[in-house]
Wavefront OBJ file of the C-alpha trace (Angstrom):
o trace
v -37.958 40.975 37.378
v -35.019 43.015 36.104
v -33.340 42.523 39.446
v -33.119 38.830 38.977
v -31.039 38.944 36.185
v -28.025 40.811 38.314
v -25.940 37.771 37.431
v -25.337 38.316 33.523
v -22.426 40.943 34.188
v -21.015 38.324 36.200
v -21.567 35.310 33.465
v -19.837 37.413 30.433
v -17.618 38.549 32.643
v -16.646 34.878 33.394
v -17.135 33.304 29.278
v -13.936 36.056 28.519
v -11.227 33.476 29.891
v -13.225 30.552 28.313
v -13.591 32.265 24.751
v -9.769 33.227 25.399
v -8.842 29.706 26.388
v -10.802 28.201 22.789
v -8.876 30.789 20.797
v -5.363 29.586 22.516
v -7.048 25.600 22.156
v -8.186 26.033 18.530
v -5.109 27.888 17.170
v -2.564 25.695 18.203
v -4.498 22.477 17.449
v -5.248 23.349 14.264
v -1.437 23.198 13.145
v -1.290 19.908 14.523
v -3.121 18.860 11.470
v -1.076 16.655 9.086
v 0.051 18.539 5.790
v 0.908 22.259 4.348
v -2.006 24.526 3.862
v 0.186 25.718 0.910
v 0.379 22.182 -0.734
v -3.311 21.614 -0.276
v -3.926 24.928 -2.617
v -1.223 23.972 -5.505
v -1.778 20.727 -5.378
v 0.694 17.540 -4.931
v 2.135 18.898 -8.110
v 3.350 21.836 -6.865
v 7.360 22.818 -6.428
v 9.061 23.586 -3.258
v 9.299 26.922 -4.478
v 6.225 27.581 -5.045
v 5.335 26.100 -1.456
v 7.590 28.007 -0.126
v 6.589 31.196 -1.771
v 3.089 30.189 -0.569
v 3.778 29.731 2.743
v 6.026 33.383 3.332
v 2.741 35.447 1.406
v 0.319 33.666 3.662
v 2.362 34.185 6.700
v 3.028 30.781 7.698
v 7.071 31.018 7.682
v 6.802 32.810 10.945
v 7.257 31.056 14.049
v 3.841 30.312 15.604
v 4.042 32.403 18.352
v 4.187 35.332 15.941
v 1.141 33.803 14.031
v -0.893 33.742 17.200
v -0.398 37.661 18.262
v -1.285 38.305 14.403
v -4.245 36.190 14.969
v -5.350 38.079 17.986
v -4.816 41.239 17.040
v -6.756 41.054 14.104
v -9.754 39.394 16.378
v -9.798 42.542 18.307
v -10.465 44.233 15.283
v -13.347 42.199 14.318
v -11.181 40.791 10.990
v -11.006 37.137 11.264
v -8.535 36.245 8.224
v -8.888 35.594 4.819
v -10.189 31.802 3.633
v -7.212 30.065 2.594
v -9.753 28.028 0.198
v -12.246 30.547 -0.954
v -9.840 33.617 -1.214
v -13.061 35.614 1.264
v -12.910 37.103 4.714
v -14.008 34.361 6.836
v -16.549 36.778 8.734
v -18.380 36.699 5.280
v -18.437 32.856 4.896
v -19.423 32.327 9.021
v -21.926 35.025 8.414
v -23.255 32.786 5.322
v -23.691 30.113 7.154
v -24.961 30.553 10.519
v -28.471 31.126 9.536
v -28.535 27.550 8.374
v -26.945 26.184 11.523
v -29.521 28.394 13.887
v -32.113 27.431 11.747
v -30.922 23.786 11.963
v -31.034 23.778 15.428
v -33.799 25.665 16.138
v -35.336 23.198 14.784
v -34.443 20.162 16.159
v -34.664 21.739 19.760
v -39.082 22.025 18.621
v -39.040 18.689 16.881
v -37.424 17.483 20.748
v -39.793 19.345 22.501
v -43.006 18.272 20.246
v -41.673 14.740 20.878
v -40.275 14.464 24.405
v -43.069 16.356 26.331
v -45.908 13.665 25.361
v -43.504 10.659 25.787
v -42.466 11.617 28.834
v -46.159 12.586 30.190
v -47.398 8.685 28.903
v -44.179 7.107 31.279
v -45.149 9.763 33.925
v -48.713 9.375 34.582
v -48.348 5.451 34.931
v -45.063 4.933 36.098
v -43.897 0.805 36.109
v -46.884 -0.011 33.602
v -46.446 -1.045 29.835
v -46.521 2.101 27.760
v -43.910 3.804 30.607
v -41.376 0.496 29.942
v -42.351 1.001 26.249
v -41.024 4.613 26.342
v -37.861 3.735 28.916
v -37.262 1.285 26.009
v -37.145 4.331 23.500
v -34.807 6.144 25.168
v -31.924 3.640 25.743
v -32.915 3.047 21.512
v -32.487 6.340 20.963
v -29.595 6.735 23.354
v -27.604 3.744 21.408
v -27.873 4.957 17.597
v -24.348 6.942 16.174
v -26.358 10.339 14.850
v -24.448 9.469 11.233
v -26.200 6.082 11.180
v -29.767 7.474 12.061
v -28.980 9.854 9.464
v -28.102 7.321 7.055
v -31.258 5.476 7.766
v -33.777 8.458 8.072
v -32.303 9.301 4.285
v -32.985 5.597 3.229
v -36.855 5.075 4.815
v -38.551 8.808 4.195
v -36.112 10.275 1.239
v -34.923 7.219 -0.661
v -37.767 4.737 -0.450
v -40.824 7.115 0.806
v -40.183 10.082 -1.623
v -41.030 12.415 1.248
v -38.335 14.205 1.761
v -34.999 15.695 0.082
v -32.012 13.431 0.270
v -30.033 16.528 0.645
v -29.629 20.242 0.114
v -31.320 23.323 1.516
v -33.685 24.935 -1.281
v -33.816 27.667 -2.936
v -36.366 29.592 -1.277
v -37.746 30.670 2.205
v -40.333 28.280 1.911
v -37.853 25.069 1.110
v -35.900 25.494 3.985
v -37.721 23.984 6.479
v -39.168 21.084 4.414
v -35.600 20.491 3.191
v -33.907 20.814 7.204
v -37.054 18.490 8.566
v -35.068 15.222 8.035
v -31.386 16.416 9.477
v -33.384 18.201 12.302
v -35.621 15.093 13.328
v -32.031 13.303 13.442
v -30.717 15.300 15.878
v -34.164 15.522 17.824
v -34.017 11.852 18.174
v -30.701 11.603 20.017
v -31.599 14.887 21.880
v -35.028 13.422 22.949
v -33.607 10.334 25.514
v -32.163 12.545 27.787
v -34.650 14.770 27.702
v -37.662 12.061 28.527
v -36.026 10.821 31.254
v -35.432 14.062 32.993
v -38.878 15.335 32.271
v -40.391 12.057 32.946
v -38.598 11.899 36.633
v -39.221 15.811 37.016
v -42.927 15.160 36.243
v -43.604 11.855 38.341
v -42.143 13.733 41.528
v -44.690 17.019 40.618
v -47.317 14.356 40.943
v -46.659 13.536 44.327
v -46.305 17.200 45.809
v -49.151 18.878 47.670
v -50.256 21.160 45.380
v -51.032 19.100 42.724
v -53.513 17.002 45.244
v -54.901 21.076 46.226
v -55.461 21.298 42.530
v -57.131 18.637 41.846
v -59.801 18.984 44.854
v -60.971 22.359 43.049
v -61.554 20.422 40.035
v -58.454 20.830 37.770
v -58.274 17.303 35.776
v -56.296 16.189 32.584
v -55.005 18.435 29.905
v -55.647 21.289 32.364
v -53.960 19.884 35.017
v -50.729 19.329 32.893
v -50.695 22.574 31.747
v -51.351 25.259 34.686
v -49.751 22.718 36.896
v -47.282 20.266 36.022
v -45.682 21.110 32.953
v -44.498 24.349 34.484
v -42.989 23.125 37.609
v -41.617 19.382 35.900
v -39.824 21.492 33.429
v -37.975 23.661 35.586
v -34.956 20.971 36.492
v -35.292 19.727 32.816
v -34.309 23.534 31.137
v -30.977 22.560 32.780
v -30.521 19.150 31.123
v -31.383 20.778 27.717
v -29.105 23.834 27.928
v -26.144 21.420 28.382
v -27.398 18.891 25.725
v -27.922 21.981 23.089
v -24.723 22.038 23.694
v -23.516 18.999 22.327
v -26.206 19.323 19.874
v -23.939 21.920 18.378
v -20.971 19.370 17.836
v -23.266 16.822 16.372
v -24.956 19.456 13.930
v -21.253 19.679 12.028
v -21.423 15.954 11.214
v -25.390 15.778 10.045
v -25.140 18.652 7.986
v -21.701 17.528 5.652
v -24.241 14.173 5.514
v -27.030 16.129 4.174
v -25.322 18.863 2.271
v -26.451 21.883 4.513
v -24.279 24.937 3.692
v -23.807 25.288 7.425
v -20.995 25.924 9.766
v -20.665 22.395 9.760
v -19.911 21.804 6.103
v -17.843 24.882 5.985
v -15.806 23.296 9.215
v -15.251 19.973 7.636
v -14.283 21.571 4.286
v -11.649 23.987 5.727
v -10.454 20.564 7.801
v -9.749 19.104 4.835
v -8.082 21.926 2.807
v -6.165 22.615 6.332
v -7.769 26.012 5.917
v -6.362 27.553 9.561
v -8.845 30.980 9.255
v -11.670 29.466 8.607
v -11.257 26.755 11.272
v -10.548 29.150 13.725
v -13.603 31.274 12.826
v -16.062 28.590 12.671
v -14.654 27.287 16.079
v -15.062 30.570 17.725
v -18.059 31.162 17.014
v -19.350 27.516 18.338
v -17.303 28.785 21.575
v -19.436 31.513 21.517
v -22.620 30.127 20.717
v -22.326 27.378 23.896
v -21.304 29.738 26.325
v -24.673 32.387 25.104
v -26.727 28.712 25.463
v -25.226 28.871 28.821
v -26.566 32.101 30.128
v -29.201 31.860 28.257
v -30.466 28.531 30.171
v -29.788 30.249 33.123
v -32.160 33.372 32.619
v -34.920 30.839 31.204
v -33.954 29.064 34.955
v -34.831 31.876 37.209
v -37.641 33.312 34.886
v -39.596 29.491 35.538
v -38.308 29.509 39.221
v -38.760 32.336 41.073
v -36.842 30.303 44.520
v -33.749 30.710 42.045
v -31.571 33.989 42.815
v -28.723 33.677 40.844
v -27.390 36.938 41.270
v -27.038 36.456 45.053
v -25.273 33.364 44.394
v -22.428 35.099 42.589
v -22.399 37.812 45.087
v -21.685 35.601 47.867
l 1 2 3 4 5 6 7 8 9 10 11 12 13 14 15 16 17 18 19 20 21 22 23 24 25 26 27 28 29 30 31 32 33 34 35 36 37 38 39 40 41 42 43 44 45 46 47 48 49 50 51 52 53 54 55 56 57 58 59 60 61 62 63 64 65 66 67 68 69 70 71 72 73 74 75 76 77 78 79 80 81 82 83 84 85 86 87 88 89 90 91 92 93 94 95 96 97 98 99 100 101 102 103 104 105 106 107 108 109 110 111 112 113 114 115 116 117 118 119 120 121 122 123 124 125 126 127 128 129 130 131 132 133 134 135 136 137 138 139 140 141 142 143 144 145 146 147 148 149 150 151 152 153 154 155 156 157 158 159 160 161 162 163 164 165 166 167 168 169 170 171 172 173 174 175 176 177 178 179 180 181 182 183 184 185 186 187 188 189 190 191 192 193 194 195 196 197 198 199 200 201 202 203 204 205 206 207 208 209 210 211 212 213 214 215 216 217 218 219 220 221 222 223 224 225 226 227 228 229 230 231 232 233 234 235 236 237 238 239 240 241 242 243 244 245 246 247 248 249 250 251 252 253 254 255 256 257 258 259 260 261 262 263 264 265 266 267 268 269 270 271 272 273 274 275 276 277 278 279 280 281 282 283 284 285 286 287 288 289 290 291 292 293 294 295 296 297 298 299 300 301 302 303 304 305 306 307 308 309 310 311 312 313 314 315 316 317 318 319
C-alpha cells in the first residue's frame, strides 16, 4: 500500500511555489487596502505625528520591498508578526481559532455526506421518474441561494421562530460546540450538497449499468446490501474528486458564515483584521487557508488511490 503513495514527495514538493506565490499575492494585496493601519488604532482623532510615529515603530515607513523580506524572514522562523489590533503574536490568535474553523468544517463536510448520499441514491435508482426530477430540482435550489442569505434564513426558521437552535456564538463547553456550529454547518452543507448529488448521482447510475453489479445481483446481493459492498464504493470514487475541490471553496465561504454567526473562527478573525487593516494578522490567517487547500489537495488524492486501486499516482509524476 505504502508504495502507492510515492507521489506525496512530489505534491509538497510542488505546494512550495504555490504557498510562496499566496505569501507574494497576500502581502502586496493587503496594502492595497484603503486607509493607515496607524489611523485605524488612534482613531480619526489622531495627529499626524502621532501617525507618523505609529507608522516608523510598526515598520510601515519602509519601502515595501523592505517590509516583504522582513515578512519572510520572520516566516522562516515560524514568527508570524504581532496583531496590529490585539497587541498578540498572530500564531497565538490563528492557533485560537482554527479549532473552530476545522471543527466548522468538519462538520458541514458529515452534514453533506449524511444528506447527499441518500438524495443522490433516490435520483439514481429511478433515473427520469418523479422523486429523481424532485431531487435535480434541489440541487439547482440549492445551487441558486447566496450562503449569507441561507444563513439569514436558517437563523430566522430554527433559531428565531423555532427556538431550536442558537442565533449565534459557540458555547462555553465541549458539549455546546456542536449544538451551537449545527446551524452555520448545515448552511454550508446545503450549498456543498448540489454538486455533490449530481456527481454521485451520475457516478452511481453508470455503476448500475456495469457488469458486476448484474454478477452481484445473480448471487443474491439486493438493496441496502447491494449499495453498500457494491455501489457506494465504486460511485464514490470520481465523486472524492468533486468534494476535495469543493472543500475547497468551502473554506472561503466558512469566513463569511462564521462573522454571520459569531464563530471565533479564522473567519471572524479575517474580517476583523480587514477592517482594522491589521496586515499580520491578514497575512497569517491567509496563509494558513493557503495551506489548508493545498493539504485538502493531497489529501483527496491519497483518499483517490486508497478507493481505486487502477489509480497509480506516483507513476504518473514519474513519467
Amino acid at each position: 500500500m505504502l508504495h502507492r503513495l510515492r507521489f506525496l514527495p512530489g505534491r509538497l514538493i510542488q505546494s512550495i511555489p504555490v504557498v510562496f506565490g499566496v505569501t507574494l499575492i497576500v502581502f502586496f494585496m493587503a496594502r492595497l487596502l484603503p486607509g493607515n493601519p496607524a489611523l485605524a488604532i488612534l482613531g480619526q482623532r489622531a495627529t499626524a505625528a502621532a501617525v507618523a510615529a505609529l507608522d516608523k515603530q510598526l515598520g510601515l515607513d519602509t519601502p515595501i520591498w523592505e517590509q516583504y523580506f522582513l515578512f519572510m524572514g520572520r516566516l522562516f522562523q515560524g514568527n508570524l508578526g504581532t496583531s496590529l489590533t490585539y497587541q498578540l503574536p498572530v500564531t497565538q490568535l490563528v492557533a485560537q481559532a482554527i479549532p473552530v474553523s476545522l471543527s466548522l468544517l468538519g462538520m458541514a463536510l458529515l452534514l453533506s455526506l449524511v444528506i447527499s448520499i441518500p438524495f443522490a441514491a433516490l435520483a439514481a435508482f429511478k433515473p427520469g421518474s418523479g422523486r429523481d426530477l424532485a431531487v435535480r430540482g434541489f440541487t439547482l435550489l440549492g445551487q441558486g441561494m447566496p450562503q449569507f442569505w441561507l444563513a439569514i434564513m436558517l437563523i430566522l426558521l430554527l433559531a428565531v421562530g423555532a427556538h431550536a437552535f442558537p442565533v449565534g456564538g459557540y458555547g462555553t463547553s465541549a458539549l455546546d460546540h456542536p449544538y451551537y456550529l449545527f446551524l452555520p454547518a448545515l448552511t454550508l452543507a446545503i450549498t456543498m450538497c448540489p454538486t455533490v448529488i449530481r456527481s454521485l448521482r451520475s457516478s452511481i447510475i453508470g455503476v448500475l449499468g456495469s457488469e458486476y453489479i448484474g454478477t452481484a445481483k445473480s448471487k443474491g446481493s439486493y438493496g441496502a446490501a447491494l449499495f453498500r459492498g457494491h455501489v457506494l464504493r465504486n460511485a464514490a470514487i470520481p465523486t472524492v474528486s468533486i468534494i476535495g475541490v469543493n472543500l475547497g471553496f468551502l473554506v472561503g465561504g466558512s469566513l463569511v458564515i462564521e462573522k454571520v454567526f459569531a464563530l471565533p473562527g479564522l473567519g471572524s478573525l479575517m474580517i476583523n483584521a480587514i477592517f482594522a487593516r491589521d496586515f499580520p494578522t491578514i497575512q497569517g490567517v491567509t496563509l494558513f487557508v493557503a495551506l489548508f487547500v493545498v493539504a485538502v489537495g493531497i489529501l483527496t488524492d491519497v483518499v483517490y488511490t486508497m478507493l481505486d486501486p487502477r489509480v497509480n499516482l506516483g507513476a504518473k509524476d514519474q513519467s
